[in-house]
N, C-alpha and C positions, 0 to 999 in steps of 0.2 A: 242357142239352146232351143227358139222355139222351131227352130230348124228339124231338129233334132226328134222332137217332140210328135210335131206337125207330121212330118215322114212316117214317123211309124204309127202313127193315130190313123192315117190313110188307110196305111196297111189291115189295122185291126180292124177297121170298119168295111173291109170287102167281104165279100161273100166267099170269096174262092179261099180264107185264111186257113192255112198250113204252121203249127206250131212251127217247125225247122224251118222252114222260108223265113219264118218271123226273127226267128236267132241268128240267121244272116246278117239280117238287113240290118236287125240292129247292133250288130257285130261292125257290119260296115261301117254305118253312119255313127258308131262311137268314137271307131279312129278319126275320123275329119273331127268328131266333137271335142277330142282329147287334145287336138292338134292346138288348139284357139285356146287363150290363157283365160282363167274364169275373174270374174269383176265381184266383190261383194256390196249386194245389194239388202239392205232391211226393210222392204215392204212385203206384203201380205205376198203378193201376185210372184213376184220373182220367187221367194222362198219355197211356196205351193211347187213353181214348177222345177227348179232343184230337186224336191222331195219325189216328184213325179218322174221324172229324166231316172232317175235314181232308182226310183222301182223299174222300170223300165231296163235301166243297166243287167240290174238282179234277177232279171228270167236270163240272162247267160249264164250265169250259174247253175239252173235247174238241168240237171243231167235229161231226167226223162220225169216228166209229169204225167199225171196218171188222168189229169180232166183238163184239157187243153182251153176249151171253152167255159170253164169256171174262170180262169185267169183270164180269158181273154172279155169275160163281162166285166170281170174289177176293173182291169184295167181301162176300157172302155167308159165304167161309172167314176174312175177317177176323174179321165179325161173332161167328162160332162163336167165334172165339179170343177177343175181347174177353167174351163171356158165360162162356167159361171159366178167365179172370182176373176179373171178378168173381164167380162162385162161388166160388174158390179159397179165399176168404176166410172162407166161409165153414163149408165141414165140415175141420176141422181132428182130426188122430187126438189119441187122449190120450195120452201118453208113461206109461211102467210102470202102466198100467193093471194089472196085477198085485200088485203091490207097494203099492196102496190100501187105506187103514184098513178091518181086518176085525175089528169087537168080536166075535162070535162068534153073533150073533144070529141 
């Protein structure tokens, strides 16, 4: 999925973005994503990107939009948000970092 994701996140972040090229791609890369059986997972991080992949599915639906670059900043600010639910996880503070064994060396 974050296969999935990751490809069309590229895409919306070039310069040269064409709403219909973008309905392509993601036309394509949902068939390979559809192909792979889904795993249910209950953390924060997997859920977020479910919900994302998913909006993402749902501009194939939009016949014709009328502001191609309003969707493609959501989509772009979602994306932001979904990469900073998964960092989140990863720089964590150390609690009483002071208060750490100090032999005196």
């Amino acid at each position: 999925m974050e296969k999935f994701i990751n490809s069309n996140v590229a895409y919306l972040r070039d310069e040269s973005f064409d709403f219909t090229i973008f309905k392509k791609r993601v036309a394509k890369t949902y068939e390979v994503l559809r192909k792979i059986e889904s795993i249910r997972l209950d953390s924060a991080y997997p859920n977020a990107l479910e919900r994302y992949a998913n909006e993402i599915i749902n501009t194939l639906n939009y016949e014709e939009i009328f502001n191609p670059e309003e969707l493609r900043e959501q989509l772009l600010k979602q994306a932001n948000l979904l990469q900073k639910e998964k960092n989140k996880t990863r720089y964590k503070k150390t609690k009483h970092k002071s208060s750490s064994f100090n032999d005196g060396y």
